[in-house]
C-alpha positions in Angstrom: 13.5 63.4 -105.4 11.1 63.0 -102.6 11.2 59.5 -100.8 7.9 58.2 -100.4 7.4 56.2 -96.9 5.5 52.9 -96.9 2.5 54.2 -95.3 2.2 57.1 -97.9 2.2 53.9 -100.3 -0.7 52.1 -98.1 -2.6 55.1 -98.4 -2.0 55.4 -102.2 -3.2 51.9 -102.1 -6.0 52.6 -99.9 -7.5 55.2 -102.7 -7.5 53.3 -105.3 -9.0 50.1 -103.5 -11.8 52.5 -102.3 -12.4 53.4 -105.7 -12.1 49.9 -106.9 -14.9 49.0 -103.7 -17.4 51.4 -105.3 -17.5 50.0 -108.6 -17.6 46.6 -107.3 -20.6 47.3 -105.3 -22.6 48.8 -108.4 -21.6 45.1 -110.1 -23.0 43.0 -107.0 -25.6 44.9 -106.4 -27.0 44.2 -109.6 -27.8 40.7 -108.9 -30.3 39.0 -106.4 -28.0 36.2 -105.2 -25.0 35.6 -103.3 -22.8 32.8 -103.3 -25.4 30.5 -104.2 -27.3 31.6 -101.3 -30.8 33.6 -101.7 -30.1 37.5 -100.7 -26.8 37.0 -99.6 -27.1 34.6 -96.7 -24.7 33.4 -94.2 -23.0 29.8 -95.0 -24.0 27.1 -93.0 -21.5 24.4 -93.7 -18.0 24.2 -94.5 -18.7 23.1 -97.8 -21.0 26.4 -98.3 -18.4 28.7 -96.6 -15.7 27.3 -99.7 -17.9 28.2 -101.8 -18.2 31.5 -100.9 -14.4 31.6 -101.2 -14.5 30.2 -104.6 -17.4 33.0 -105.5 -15.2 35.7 -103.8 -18.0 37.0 -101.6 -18.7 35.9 -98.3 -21.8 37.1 -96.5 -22.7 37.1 -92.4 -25.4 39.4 -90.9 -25.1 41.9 -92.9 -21.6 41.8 -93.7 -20.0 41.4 -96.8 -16.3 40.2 -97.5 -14.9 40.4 -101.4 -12.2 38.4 -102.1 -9.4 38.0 -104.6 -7.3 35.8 -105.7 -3.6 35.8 -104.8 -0.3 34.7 -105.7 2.6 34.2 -103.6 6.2 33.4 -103.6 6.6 33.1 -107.5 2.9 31.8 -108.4 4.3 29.1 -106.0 0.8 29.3 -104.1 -2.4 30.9 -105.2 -5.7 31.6 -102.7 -7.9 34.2 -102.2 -7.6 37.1 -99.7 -10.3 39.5 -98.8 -9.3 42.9 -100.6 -9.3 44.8 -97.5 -5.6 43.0 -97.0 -2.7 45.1 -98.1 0.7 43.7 -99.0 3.2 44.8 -96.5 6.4 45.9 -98.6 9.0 43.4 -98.3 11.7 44.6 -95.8 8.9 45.5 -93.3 6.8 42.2 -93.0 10.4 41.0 -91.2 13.5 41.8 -89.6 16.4 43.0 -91.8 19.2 41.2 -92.4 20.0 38.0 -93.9 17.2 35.5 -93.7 16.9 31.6 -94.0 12.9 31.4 -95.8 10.9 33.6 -97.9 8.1 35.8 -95.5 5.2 37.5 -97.1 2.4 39.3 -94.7 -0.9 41.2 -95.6 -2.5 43.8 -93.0 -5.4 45.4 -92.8 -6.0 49.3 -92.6 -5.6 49.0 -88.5 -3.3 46.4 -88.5 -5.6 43.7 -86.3 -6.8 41.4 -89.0 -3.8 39.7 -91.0 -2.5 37.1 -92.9 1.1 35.9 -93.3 2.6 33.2 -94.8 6.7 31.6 -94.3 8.4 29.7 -97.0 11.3 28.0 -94.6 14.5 27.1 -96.1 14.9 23.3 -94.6 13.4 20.4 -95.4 10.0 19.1 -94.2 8.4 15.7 -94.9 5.1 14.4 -95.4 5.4 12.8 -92.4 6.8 15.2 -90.0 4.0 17.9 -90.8 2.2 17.2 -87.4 4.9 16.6 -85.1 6.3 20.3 -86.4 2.6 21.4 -85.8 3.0 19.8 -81.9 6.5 21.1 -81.4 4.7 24.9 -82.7 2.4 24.9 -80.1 4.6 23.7 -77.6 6.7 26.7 -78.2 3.6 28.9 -78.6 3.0 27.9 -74.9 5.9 28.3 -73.6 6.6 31.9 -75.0 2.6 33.2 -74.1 2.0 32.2 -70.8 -2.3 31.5 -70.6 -2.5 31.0 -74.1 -5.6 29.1 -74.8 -5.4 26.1 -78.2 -9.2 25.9 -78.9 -8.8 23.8 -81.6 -6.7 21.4 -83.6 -7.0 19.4 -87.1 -5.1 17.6 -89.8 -6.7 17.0 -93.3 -6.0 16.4 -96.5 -6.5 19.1 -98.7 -5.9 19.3 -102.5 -3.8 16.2 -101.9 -1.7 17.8 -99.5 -1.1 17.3 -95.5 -2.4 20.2 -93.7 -2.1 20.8 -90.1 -3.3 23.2 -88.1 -4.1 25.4 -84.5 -6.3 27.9 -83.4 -5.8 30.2 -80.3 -6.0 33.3 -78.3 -4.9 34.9 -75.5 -7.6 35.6 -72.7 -5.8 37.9 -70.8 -5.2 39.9 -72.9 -6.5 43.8 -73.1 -6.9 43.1 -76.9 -8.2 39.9 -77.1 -6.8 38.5 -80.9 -7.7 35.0 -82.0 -5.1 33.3 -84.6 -5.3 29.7 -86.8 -2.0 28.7 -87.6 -1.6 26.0 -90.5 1.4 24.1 -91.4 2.1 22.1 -94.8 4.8 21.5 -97.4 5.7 22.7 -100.6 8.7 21.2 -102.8 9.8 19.6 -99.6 10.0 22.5 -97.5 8.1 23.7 -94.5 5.2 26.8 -95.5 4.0 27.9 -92.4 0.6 30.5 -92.4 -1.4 32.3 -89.9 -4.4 34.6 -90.0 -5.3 36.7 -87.2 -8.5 38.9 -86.3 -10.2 40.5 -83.0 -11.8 37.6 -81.1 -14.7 39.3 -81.5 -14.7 39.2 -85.0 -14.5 35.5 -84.7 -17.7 34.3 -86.2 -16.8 35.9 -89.8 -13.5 35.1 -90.0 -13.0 32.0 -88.1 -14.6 30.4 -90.7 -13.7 32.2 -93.7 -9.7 31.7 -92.7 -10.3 27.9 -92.6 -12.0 28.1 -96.0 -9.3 29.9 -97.5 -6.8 27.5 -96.3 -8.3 24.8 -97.3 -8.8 25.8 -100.9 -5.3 27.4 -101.5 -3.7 26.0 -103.9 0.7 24.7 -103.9 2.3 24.6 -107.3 5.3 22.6 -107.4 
């Protein structure tokens, strides 16, 4: 029997979402409104950008983001990803080998806008969320020379800690801008990071931070 490769897989994928994309847009575009917004406009504050998350379609000049929910590492977490993302099969979102947390990651067709998330195996309290958070970026700086933290938060979040970072790298020739988040789940440390062109930052800044901040952690 033929082996099929994982990108003969993506494309499979890629086919059917395409299909899928076409039928949705013949739904949407049978109705006048958009996320609560007249004629789809762009969100103005945070609490309007989680709603777009919550309506699964997130509009900015023109552009139109569809979303759908996801659930990860055994219905642990739930939160919606734009469909354009693509599960990469496990074995090839990591190194092989034996491995200390559970690693998930979803790409895009050219493999610049992502999301990943990691499950670590040791124990993370309440309290220790931001200091793992300061140590992160310590290490961030340390291994990227010129990396530039534009921004740093905590919150509470559907009664949860969460702590994050946003960067990029200047120098760069591709200039990619990445929010980190850090929080807990059943006493362990989930780590998650999405990552777009810097140019791209004015969608998907925003919509990353709204789908972090309405995931949801089942114990």
């Amino acid at each position: 029997m033929k082996r099929q490769y994982w990108d003969e897989l993506f494309l499979d994928d890629q086919f059917e979402f395409e299909q899928e994309q076409r039928e949705r847009e013949r739904e949407l575009n049978a109705s006048a409104e958009w996320n609560g917004l007249e004629g789809g406009e762009r969100p103005v504050s945070m609490a309007q950008w989680r709603a777009a998350i919550d309506s699964s379609v997130v509009y900015d000049h023109g552009q139109r983001v569809e979303l759908r929910e996801v659930k990860l590492f055994d219905n642990h977490i739930s939160l919606k990803l734009p469909y354009s993302l693509h599960e990469v099969p496990k074995g090839l979102a990591a190194p092989t080998g034996e491995r200390e947390h559970e690693q998930l990651m979803y790409l895009d067709r050219d493999g610049l806008t992502a999301f990943g998330a990691t499950w670590m195996a040791h124990a993370l309290p309440v309290e220790a969320v931001v200091p793992f958070k300061q140590r992160m970026i310590g290490q961030w700086r340390g291994d990227k020379p010129g990396v530039q933290i534009v921004h740093e938060e905590t919150m509470e979040s559907n009664g949860r800690l969460l702590s994050w970072f946003e960067c990029y790298m200047p120098n760069e020739p591709l200039q990619l801008y990445q929010l980190v988040f850090v929080t807990t789940l059943q006493g362990r440390a989930l780590l998650g990071s999405f990552q777009f062109k810097l140019e791209d930052a004015q969608l998907w800044q925003p919509t990353a931070v709204a789908i972090m901040q309405t995931m949801e952690l089942h114990e």
